[in-house]
TORKOL-4160 file (C-alpha; in steps of 0.2 Angstrom, whole numbers, padded with zeros to 4 digits, m for minus):
393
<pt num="1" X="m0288" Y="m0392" Z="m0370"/>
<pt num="2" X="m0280" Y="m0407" Z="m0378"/>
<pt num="3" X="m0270" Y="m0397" Z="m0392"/>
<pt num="4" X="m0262" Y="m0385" Z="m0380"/>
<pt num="5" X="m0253" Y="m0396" Z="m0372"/>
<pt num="6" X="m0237" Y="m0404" Z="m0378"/>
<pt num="7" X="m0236" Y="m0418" Z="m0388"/>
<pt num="8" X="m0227" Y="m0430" Z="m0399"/>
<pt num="9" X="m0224" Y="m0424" Z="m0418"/>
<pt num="10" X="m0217" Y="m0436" Z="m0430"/>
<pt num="11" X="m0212" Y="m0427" Z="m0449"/>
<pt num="12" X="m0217" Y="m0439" Z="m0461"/>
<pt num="13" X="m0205" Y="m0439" Z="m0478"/>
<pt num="14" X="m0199" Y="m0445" Z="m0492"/>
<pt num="15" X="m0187" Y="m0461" Z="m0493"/>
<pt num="16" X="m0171" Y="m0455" Z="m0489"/>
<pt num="17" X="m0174" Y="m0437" Z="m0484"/>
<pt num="18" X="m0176" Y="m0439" Z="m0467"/>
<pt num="19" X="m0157" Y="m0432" Z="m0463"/>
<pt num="20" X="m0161" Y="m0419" Z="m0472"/>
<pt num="21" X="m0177" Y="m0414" Z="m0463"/>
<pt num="22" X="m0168" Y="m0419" Z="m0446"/>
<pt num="23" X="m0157" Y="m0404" Z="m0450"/>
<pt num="24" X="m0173" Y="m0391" Z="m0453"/>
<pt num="25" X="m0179" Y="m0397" Z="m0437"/>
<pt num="26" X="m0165" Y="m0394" Z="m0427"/>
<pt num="27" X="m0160" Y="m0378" Z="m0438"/>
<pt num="28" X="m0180" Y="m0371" Z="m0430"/>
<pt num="29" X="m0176" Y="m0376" Z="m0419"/>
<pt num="30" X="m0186" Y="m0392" Z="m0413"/>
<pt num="31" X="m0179" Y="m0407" Z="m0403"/>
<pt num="32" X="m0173" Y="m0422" Z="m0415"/>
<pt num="33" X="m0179" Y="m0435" Z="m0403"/>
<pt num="34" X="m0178" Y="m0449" Z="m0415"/>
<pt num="35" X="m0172" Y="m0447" Z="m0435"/>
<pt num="36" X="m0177" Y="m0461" Z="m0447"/>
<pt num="37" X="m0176" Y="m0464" Z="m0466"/>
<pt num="38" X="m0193" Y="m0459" Z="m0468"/>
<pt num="39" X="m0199" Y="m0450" Z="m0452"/>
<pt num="40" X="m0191" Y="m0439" Z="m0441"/>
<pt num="41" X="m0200" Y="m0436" Z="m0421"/>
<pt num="42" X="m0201" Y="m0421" Z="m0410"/>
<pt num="43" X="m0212" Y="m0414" Z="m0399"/>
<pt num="44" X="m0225" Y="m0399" Z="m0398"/>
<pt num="45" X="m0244" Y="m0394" Z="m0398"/>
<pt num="46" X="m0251" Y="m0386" Z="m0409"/>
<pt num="47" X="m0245" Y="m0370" Z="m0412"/>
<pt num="48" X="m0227" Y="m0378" Z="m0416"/>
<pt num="49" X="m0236" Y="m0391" Z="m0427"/>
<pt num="50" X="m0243" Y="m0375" Z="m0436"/>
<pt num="51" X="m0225" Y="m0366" Z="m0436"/>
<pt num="52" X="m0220" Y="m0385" Z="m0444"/>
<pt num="53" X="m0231" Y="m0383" Z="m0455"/>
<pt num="54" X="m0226" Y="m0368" Z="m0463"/>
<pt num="55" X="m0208" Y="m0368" Z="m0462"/>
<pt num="56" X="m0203" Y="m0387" Z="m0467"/>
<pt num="57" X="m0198" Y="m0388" Z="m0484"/>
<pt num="58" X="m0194" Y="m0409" Z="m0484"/>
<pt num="59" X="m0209" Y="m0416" Z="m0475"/>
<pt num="60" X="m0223" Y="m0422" Z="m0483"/>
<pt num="61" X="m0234" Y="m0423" Z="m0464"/>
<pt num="62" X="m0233" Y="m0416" Z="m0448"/>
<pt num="63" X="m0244" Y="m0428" Z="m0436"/>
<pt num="64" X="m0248" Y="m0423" Z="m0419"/>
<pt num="65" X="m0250" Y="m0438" Z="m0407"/>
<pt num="66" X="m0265" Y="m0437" Z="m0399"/>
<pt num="67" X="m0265" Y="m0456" Z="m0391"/>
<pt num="68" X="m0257" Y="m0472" Z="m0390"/>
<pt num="69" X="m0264" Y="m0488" Z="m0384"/>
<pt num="70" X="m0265" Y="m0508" Z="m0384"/>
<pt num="71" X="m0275" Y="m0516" Z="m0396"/>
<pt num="72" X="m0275" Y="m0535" Z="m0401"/>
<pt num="73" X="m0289" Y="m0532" Z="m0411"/>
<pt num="74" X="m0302" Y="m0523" Z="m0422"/>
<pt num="75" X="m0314" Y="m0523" Z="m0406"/>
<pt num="76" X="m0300" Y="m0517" Z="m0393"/>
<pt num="77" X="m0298" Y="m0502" Z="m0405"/>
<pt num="78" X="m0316" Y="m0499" Z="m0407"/>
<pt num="79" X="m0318" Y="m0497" Z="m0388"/>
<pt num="80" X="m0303" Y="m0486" Z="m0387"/>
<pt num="81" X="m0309" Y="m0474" Z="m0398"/>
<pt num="82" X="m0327" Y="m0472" Z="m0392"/>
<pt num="83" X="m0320" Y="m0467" Z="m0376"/>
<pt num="84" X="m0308" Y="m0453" Z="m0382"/>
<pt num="85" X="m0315" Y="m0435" Z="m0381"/>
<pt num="86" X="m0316" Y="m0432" Z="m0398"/>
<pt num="87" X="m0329" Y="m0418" Z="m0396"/>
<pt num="88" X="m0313" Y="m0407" Z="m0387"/>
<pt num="89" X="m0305" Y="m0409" Z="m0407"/>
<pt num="90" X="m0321" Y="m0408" Z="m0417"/>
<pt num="91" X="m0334" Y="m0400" Z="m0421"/>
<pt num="92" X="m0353" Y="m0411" Z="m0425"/>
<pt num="93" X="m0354" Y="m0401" Z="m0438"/>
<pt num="94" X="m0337" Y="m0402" Z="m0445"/>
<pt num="95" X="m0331" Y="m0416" Z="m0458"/>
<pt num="96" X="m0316" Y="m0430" Z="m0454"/>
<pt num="97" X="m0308" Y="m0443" Z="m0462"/>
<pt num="98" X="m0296" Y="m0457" Z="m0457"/>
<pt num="99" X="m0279" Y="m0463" Z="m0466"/>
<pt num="100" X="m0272" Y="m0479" Z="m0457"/>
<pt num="101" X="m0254" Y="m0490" Z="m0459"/>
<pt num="102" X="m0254" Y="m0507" Z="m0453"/>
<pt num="103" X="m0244" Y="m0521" Z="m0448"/>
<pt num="104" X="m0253" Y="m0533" Z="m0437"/>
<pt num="105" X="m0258" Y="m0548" Z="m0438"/>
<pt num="106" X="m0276" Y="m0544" Z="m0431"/>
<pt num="107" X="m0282" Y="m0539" Z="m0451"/>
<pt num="108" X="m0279" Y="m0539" Z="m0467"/>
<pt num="109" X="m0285" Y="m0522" Z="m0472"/>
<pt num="110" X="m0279" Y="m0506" Z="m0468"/>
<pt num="111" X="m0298" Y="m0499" Z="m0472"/>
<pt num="112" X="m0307" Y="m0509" Z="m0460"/>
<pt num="113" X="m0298" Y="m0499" Z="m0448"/>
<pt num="114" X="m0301" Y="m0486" Z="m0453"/>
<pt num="115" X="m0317" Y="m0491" Z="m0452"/>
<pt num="116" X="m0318" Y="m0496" Z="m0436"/>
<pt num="117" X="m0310" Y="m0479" Z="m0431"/>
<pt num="118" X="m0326" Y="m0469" Z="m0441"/>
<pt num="119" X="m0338" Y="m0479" Z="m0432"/>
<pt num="120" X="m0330" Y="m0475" Z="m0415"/>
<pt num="121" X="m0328" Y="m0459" Z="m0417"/>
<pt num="122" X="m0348" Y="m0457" Z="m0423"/>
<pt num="123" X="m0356" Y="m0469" Z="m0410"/>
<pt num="124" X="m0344" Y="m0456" Z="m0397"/>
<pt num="125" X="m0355" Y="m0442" Z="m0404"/>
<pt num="126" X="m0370" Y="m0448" Z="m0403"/>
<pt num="127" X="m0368" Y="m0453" Z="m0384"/>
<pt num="128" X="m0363" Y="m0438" Z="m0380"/>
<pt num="129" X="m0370" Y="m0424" Z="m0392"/>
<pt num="130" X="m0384" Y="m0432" Z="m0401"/>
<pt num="131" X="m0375" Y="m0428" Z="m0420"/>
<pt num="132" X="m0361" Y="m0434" Z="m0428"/>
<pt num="133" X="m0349" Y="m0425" Z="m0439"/>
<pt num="134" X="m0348" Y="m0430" Z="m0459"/>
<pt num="135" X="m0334" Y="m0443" Z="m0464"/>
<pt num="136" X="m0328" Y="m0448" Z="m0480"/>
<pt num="137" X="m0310" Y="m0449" Z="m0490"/>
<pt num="138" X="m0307" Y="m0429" Z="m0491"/>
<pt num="139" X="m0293" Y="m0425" Z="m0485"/>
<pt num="140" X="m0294" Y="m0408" Z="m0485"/>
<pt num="141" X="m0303" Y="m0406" Z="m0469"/>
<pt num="142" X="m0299" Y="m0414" Z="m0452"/>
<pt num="143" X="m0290" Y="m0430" Z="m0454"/>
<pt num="144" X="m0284" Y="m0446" Z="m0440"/>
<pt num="145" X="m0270" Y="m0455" Z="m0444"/>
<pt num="146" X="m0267" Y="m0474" Z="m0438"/>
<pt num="147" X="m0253" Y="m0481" Z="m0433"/>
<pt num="148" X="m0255" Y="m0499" Z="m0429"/>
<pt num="149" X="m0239" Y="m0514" Z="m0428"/>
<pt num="150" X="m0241" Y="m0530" Z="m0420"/>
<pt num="151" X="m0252" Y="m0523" Z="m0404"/>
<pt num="152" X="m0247" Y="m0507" Z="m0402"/>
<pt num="153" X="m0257" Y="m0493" Z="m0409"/>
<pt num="154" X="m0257" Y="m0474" Z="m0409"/>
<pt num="155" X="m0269" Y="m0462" Z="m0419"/>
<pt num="156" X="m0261" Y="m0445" Z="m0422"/>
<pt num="157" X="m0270" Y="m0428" Z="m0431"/>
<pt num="158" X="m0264" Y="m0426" Z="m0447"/>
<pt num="159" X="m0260" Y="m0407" Z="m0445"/>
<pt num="160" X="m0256" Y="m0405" Z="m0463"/>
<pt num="161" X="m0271" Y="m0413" Z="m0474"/>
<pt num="162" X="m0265" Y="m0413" Z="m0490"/>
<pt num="163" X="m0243" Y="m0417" Z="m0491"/>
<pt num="164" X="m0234" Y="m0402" Z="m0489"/>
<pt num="165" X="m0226" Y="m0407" Z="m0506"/>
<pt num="166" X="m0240" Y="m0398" Z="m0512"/>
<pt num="167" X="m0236" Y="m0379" Z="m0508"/>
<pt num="168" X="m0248" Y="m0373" Z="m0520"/>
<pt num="169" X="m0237" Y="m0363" Z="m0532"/>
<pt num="170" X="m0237" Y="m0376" Z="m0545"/>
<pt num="171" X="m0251" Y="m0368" Z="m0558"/>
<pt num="172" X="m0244" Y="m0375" Z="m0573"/>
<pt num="173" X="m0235" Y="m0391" Z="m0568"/>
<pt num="174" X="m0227" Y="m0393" Z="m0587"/>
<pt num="175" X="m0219" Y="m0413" Z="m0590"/>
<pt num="176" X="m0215" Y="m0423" Z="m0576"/>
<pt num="177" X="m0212" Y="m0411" Z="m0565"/>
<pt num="178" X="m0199" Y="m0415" Z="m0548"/>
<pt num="179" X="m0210" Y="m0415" Z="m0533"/>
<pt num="180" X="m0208" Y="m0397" Z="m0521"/>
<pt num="181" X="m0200" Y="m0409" Z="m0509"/>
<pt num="182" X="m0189" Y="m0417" Z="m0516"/>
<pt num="183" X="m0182" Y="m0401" Z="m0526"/>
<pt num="184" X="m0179" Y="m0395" Z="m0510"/>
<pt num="185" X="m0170" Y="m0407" Z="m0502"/>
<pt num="186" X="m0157" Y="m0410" Z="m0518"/>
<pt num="187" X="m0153" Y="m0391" Z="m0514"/>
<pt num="188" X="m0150" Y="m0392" Z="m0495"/>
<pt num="189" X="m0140" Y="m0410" Z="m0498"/>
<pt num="190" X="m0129" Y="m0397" Z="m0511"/>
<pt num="191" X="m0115" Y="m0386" Z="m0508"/>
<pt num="192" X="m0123" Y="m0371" Z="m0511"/>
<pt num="193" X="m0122" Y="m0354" Z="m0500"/>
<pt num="194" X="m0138" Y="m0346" Z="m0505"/>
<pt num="195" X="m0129" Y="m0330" Z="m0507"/>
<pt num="196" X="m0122" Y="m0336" Z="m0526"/>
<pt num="197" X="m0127" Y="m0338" Z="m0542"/>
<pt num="198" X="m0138" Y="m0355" Z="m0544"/>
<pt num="199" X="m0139" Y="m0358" Z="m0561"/>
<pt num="200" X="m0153" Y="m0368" Z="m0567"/>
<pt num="201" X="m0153" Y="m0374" Z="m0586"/>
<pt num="202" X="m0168" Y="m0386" Z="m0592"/>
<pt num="203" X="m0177" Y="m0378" Z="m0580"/>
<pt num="204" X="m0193" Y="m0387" Z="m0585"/>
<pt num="205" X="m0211" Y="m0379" Z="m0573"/>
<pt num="206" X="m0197" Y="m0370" Z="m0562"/>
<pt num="207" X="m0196" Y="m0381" Z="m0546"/>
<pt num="208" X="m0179" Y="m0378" Z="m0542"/>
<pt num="209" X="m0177" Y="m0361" Z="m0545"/>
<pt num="210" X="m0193" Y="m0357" Z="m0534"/>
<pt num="211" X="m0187" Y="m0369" Z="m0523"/>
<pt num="212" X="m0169" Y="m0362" Z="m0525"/>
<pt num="213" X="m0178" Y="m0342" Z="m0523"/>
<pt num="214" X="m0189" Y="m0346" Z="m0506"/>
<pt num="215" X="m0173" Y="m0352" Z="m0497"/>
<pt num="216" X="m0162" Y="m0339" Z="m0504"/>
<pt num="217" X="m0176" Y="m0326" Z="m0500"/>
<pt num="218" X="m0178" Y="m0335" Z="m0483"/>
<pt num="219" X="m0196" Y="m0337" Z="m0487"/>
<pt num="220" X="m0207" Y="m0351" Z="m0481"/>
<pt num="221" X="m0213" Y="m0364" Z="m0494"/>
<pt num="222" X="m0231" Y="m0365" Z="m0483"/>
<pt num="223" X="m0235" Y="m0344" Z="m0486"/>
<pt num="224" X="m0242" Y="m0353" Z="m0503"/>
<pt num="225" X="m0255" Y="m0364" Z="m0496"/>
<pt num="226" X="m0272" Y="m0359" Z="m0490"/>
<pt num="227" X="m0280" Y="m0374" Z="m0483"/>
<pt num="228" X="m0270" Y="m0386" Z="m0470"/>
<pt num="229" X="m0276" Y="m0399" Z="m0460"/>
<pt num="230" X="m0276" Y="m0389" Z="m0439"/>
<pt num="231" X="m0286" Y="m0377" Z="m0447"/>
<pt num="232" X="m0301" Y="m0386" Z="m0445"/>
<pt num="233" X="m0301" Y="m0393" Z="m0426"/>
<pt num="234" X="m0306" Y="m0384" Z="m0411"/>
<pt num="235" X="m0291" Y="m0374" Z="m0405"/>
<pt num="236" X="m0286" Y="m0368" Z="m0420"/>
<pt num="237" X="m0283" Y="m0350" Z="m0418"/>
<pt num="238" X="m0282" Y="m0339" Z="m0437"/>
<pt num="239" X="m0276" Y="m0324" Z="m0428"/>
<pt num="240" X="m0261" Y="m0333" Z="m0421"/>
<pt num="241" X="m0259" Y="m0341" Z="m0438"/>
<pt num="242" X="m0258" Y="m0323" Z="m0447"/>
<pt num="243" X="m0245" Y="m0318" Z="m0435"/>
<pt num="244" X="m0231" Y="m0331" Z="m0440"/>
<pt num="245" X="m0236" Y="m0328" Z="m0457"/>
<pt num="246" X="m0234" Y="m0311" Z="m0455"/>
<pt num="247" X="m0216" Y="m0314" Z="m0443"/>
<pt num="248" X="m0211" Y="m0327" Z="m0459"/>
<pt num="249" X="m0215" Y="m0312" Z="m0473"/>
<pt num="250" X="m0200" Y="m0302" Z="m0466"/>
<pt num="251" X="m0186" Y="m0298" Z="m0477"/>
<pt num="252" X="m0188" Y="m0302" Z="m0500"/>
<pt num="253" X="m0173" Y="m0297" Z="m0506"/>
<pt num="254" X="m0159" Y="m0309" Z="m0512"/>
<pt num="255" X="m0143" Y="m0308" Z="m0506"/>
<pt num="256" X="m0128" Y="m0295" Z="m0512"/>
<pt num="257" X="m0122" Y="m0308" Z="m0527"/>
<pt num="258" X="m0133" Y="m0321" Z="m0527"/>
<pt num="259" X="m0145" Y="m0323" Z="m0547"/>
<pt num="260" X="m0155" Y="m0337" Z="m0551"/>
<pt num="261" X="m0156" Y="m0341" Z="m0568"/>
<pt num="262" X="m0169" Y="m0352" Z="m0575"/>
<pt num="263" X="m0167" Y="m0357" Z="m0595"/>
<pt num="264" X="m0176" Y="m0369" Z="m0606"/>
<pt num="265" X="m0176" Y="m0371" Z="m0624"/>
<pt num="266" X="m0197" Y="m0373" Z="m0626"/>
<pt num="267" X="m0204" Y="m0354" Z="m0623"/>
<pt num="268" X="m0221" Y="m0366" Z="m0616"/>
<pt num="269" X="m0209" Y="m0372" Z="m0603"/>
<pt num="270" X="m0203" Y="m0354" Z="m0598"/>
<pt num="271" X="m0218" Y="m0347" Z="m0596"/>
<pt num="272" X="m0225" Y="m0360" Z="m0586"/>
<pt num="273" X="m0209" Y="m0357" Z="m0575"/>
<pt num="274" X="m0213" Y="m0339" Z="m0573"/>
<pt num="275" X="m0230" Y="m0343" Z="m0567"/>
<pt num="276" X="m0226" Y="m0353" Z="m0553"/>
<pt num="277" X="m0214" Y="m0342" Z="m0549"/>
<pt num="278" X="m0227" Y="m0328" Z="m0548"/>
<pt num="279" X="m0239" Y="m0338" Z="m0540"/>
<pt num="280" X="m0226" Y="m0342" Z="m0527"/>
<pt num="281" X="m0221" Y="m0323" Z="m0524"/>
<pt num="282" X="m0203" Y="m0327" Z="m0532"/>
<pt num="283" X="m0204" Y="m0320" Z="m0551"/>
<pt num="284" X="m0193" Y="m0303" Z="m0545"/>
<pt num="285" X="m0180" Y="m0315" Z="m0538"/>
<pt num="286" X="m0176" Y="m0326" Z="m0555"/>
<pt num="287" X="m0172" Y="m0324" Z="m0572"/>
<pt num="288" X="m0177" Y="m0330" Z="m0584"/>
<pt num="289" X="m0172" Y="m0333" Z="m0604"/>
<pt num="290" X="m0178" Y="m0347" Z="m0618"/>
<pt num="291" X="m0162" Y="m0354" Z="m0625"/>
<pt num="292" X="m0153" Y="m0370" Z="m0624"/>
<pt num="293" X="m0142" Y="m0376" Z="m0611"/>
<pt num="294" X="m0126" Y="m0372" Z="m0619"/>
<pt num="295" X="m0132" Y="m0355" Z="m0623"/>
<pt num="296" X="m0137" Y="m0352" Z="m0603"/>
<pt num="297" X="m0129" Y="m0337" Z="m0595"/>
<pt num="298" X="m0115" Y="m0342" Z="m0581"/>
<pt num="299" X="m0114" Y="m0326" Z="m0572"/>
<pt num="300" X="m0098" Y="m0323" Z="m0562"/>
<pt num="301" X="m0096" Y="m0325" Z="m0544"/>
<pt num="302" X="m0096" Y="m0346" Z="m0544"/>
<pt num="303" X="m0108" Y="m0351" Z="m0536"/>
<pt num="304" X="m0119" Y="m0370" Z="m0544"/>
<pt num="305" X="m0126" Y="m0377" Z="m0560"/>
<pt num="306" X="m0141" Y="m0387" Z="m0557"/>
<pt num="307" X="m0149" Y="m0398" Z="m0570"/>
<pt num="308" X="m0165" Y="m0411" Z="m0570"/>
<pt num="309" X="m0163" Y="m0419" Z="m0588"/>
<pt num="310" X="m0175" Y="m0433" Z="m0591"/>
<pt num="311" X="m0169" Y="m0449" Z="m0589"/>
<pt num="312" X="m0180" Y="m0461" Z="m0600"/>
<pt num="313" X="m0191" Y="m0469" Z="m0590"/>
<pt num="314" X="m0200" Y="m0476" Z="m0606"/>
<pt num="315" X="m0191" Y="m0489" Z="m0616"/>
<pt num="316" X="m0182" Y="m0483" Z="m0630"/>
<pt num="317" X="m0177" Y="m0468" Z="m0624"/>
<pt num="318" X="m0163" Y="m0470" Z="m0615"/>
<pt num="319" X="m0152" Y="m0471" Z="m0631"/>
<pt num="320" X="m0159" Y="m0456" Z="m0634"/>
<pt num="321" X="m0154" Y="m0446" Z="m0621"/>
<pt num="322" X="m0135" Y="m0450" Z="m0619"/>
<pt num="323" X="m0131" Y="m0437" Z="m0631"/>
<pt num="324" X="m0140" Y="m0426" Z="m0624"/>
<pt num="325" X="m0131" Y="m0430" Z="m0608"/>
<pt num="326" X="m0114" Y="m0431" Z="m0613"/>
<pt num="327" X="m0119" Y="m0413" Z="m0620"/>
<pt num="328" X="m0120" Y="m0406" Z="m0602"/>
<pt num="329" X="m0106" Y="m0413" Z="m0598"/>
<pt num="330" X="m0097" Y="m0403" Z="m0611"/>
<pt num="331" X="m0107" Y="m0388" Z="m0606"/>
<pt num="332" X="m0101" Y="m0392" Z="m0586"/>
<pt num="333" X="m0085" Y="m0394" Z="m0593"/>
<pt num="334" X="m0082" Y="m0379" Z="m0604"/>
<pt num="335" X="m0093" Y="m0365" Z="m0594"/>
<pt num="336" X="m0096" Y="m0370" Z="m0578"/>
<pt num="337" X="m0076" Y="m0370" Z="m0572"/>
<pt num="338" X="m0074" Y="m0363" Z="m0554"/>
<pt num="339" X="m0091" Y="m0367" Z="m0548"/>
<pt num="340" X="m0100" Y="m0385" Z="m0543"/>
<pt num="341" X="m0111" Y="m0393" Z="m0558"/>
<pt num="342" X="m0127" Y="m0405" Z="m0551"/>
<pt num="343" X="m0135" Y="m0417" Z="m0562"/>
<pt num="344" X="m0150" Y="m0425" Z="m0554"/>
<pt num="345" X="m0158" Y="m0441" Z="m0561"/>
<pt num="346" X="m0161" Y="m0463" Z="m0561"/>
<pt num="347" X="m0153" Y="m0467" Z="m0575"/>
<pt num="348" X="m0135" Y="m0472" Z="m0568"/>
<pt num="349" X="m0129" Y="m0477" Z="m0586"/>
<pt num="350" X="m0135" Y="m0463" Z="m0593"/>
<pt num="351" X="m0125" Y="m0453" Z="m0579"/>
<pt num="352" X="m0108" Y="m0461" Z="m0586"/>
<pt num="353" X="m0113" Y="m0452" Z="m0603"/>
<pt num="354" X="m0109" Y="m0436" Z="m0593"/>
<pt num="355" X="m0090" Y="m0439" Z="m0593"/>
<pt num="356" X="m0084" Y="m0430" Z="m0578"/>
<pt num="357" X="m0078" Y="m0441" Z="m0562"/>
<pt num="358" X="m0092" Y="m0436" Z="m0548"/>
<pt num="359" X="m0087" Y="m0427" Z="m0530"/>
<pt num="360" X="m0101" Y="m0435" Z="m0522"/>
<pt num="361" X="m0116" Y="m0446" Z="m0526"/>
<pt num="362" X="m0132" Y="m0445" Z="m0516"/>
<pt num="363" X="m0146" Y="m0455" Z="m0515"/>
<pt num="364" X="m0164" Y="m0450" Z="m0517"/>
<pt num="365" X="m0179" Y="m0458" Z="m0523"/>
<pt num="366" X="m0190" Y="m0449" Z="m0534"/>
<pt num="367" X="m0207" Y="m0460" Z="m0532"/>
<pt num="368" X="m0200" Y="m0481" Z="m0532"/>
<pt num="369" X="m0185" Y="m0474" Z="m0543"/>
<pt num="370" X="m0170" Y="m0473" Z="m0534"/>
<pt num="371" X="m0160" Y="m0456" Z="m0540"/>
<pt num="372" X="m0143" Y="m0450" Z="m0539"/>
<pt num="373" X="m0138" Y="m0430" Z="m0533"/>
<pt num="374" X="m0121" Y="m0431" Z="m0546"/>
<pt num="375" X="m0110" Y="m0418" Z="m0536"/>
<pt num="376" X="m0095" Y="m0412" Z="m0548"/>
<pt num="377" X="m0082" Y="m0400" Z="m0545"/>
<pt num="378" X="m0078" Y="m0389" Z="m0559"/>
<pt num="379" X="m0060" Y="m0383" Z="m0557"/>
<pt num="380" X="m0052" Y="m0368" Z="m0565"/>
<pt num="381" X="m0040" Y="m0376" Z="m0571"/>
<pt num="382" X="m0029" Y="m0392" Z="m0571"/>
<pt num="383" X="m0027" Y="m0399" Z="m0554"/>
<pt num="384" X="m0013" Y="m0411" Z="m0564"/>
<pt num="385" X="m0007" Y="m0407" Z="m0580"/>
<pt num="386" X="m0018" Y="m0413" Z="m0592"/>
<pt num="387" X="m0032" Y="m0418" Z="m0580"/>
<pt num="388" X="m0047" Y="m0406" Z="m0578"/>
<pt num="389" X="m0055" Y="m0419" Z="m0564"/>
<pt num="390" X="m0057" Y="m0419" Z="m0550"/>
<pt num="391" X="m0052" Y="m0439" Z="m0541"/>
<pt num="392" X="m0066" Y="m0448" Z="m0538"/>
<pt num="393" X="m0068" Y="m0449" Z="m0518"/>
């Protein structure tokens, strides 16, 4: 069987978060056999690519190579792909579609691959069971991925379907809401134990205390999703897929210490918070409160403040926001001494309004907008008489 056997796997990201998901990999652990900005590749059948699946918090894919082959043009990849044994992945009755990413010369048009791809695999069918399966752009079923540059060409099984971005949790997604991924990546890229208070003002529909409660709780993001992409190829086995569900459900309680506190001002935006949490099996773990920022409890025991304020991607409303800005960093300032304050956004002049010299600055992209992760170290007191900041590094 093809899918017991091993295999690559390249993790599919986004910009910039491939270190980040090099380190889940290798934490699962997985071989890191190449680490990219955008990818990273291991190995495994199916059965790891399910484990991947539902452990990964920073991938968007997990594709599980099934070929790799030469192909100068539309007609070389035709032939390949009637001759692959896609009844050993599929069933006629089942339902498939094809994604493609191309750099060659040989087209223009990333469809007409896929095209070519769909009509290989039906004309393979027919030869050899009389039926074809349906096809269309659904991705929710049994999907191929292309990869073709210059002549070398490689069609993977995209194991996840839809991105793993999606965890399903998100009910009430509230105003531009950070992507599940991407939430979770600005928390591993932070400095944060799990075992401390996060503190979470402007909390928005909740992403990153969910996010922040799954890894404190050591609960994987993919217990929220019921549909994934291996679930509908010959192999799949749902036993074995409630068995790691069931090894991933152990333990639920946060550490000794550690409080997740989520706040916003508009009570809408709370309870849309709460939701997801619930629908994500985190509500027990955090706290929540409708108030503004400044008012935001900062519990004892350290630990991180971390904020998402807008950052006026319209015009005109940038100039409204650097108050609001240099309000939180008064509020970092003034409350959050002897624990780290994160500011996430893509408005670098809006970030000066903050006021506080940054520890570290780290790069994401939140879509095509390049972001910043503003680390800042909130001392207890003066490191120099009269100076509350921390150098710049």
């Amino acid at each position: 069987m093809i899918l017991t056997e091993k295999h690559p796997i390249a993790v599919t990201c986004a910009r910039g978060i491939g270190p980040f998901l090099a380190g889940e990999l290798s934490s699962l652990p997985f071989p890191v056999l190449r680490a990219g900005e955008t990818a990273v590749e291991t190995e495994g059948n199916l059965e790891d690519a399910m484990r991947l699946n539902l452990h990964l918090r920073t991938a968007h894919r997990v594709l599980l190579g099934l070929c790799a082959f030469r192909a100068e043009g539309p007609e070389e990849l035709y032939r390949f792909v009637s001759a692959f044994p896609w009844e050993d992945l599929l069933s006629e009755n089942g339902y498939f579609s094809v994604t493609s990413t191309v750099r060659t010369p040989a087209i223009r048009d990333p469809r007409f691959a896929s095209l070519r791809i769909k009509d290989g695999i039906a004309d393979r069918f027919y030869r050899t069971r009389g039926i074809r399966p349906d096809s269309g752009p659904d991705r929710r079923r049994t999907v191929f991925h292309l990869q073709w540059t210059g002549e070398d060409a490689a069609i993977s099984l995209d194991t996840s379907g839809e991105p793993l971005s999606r965890r399903g949790y998100r009910k009430l997604p509230w105003k531009a809401p950070m992507q599940e991924s991407l939430a979770a990546a600005t928390i591993l890229a932070s400095r944060w134990d799990r075992k401390s208070p996060f503190v979470n003002p402007m909390c928005g529909s909740g992403t990153l205390a969910v996010e922040a409660a799954l890894l404190a709780l050591g609960r994987p993001p993919g217990l929220t999703r019921e549909n994934f992409g291996f679930m509908h190829v010959r192999g799949y086995s749902p036993r074995r897929w409630r068995e790691l569900r069931a090894e991933a459900k152990a333990g639920g309680r946060l550490p000794p210490g550690c409080r997740i506190l989520a706040t916003d001002r508009d009570p809408d935006a709370v309870a849309a918070a709460r939701e997801n949490a619930r629908a994500a099996g985190v509500e027990q773990a955090i706290e929540f409160n409708v108030c503004p920022f400044e008012e935001t409890e900062i519990p004892a025991g350290g630990g991180v403040i971390f904020m998402n304020p807008e950052y006026g991607e319209r015009m005109g409303e940038a100039s409204l926001l650097r108050d609001v800005y240099g309000k939180i960093g008064d509020f970092l300032k003034k409350r959050g001494r002897g624990r780290l304050g994160y500011v996430f956004t893509g408005n670098p002049d809006l970030a000066k309004s903050v006021g506080l010299r940054t520890a570290r600055r780290i790069p994401f992209f939140n879509g095509p907008i390049e972001c910043r992760l503003l680390e800042y170290e909130l001392y207890e007191g003066s490191r120099k008489a009269g100076n509350s900041e921390p150098a710049s590094r």
